[in-house]
N, C-alpha and C positions, 0 to 999 in steps of 0.2 A: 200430095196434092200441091199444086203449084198456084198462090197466092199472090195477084197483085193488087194494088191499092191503086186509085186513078183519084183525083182532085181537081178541077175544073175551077177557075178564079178569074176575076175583073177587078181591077184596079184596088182590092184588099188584100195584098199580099200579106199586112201586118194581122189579117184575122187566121193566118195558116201558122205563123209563131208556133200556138199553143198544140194543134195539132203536129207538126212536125215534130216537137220535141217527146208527144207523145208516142209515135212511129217511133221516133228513133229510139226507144227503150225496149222496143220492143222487134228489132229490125233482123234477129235471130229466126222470125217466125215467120215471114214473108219473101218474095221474090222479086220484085218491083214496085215502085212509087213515081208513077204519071203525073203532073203536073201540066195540067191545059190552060197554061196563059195566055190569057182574053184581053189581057191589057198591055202589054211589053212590061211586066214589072223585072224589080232584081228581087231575087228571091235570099235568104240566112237559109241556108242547109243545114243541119247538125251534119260533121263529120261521116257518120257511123252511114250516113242516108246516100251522102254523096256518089258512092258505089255502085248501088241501085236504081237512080234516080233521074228518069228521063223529060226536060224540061221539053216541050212542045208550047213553042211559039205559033200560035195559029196564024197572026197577023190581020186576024181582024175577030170580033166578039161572035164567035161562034153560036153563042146562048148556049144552054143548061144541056139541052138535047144534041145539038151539034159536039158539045164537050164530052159529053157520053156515047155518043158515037166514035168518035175519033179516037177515043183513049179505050175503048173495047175493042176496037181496030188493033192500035197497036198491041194490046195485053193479048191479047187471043193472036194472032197473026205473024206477029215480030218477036213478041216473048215468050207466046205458046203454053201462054195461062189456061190452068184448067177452069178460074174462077176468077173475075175481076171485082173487085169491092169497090164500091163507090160512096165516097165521098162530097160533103158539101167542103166551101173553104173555113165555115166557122164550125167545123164539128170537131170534136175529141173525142174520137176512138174509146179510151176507158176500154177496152177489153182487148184480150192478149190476141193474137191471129190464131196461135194455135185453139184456141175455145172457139172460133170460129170455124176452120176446119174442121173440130169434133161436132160443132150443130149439124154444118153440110154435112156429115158424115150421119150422122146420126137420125136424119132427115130423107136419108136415100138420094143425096146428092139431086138437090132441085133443081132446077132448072133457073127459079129465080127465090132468092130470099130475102124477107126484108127485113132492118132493123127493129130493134125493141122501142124505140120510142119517138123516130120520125121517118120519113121516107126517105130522104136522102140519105138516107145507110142504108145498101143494099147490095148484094150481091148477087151477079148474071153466072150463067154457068156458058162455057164455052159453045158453040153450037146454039145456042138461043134464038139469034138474029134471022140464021136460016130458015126456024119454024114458025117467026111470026113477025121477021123483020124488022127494021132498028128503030131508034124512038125518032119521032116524027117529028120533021126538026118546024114543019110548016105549021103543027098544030095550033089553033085559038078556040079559047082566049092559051095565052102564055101560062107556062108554068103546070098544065095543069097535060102535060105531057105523059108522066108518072100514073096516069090513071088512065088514058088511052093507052098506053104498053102492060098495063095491069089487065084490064080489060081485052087485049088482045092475048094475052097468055093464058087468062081461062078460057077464051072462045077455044083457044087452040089445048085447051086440054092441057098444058104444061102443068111441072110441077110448082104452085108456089105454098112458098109457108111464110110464116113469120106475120106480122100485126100489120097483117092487110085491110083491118075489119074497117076503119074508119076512108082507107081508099078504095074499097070495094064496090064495083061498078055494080053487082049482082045485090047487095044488102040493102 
């Protein structure tokens, strides 16, 4: 299973620090790491990252939605990900990719999965967008994008799993 990681940022490059260095321990287990800077920052790479690691200069702040569009773009399209993970820029990962893989895997390969304990960790499976189309980059109020695309995966009968319960349009 082909494994990438996508991360979407505006002018906190210094809250990706603690995340990167956590990737990069773990950089045996995956196949890309996106970077969607929203602000022209200069990013610290670990080494081990720099290999893999496609910076995307949008040239203007895309928002949350726009950033996860365009880095599922690339991961499915350009690098031919079976699965993109997504990433906030202050999140730490804490779990290996391969344990990730074994969830999908063990899940019947979803459609969409979400994180154990915020939404912004979550993972699309390739082909997603075509069955209920990309996150809505016009949606209001802001932010609350994540549960109009949640809401349109169980219209559409997709698979999701993971601790949807508290974004759950249906509960």
């Amino acid at each position: 299973m082909k494994l990438v990681f996508a991360i979407p940022t505006i002018i906190r490059a210094d809250l990706l620090a603690e995340s990167l260095q956590d990737l990069a321990q773990r950089v045996h287990a995956f196949s890309g790491l996106i970077l969607v800077d929203n602000g022209w920052q200069t990013f610290h790479l670990p080494e081990t990252l720099k290999p893999i690691t496609l910076i995307v200069k949008a040239g203007k702040n895309l928002g949350v939605a726009g950033s996860w569009n365009l880095a599922s773009d690339i991961a499915f399209h350009a690098l031919k990900a079976d699965y993109v993970v997504h990433l906030n820029d202050d999140i730490v990962l804490g779990q290996d990719p391969e344990d990730i893989k074994r969830e999908l895997l063990r899940n019947g390969e979803p459609d969409l999965m979400i994180g154990p304990f915020h939404w912004c960790a979550f993972a699309l499976k390739c082909g997603v967008f075509e069955s209920i189309g990309k996150f809505d980059v016009a949606f209001f109020p802001a932010y609350y994008e994540d549960r109009d695309f949640l809401y349109r995966a169980k219209l559409g009968k997709l698979g999701v799993v993971g601790n949807a319960k508290s974004l759950d349009p249906f509960h």
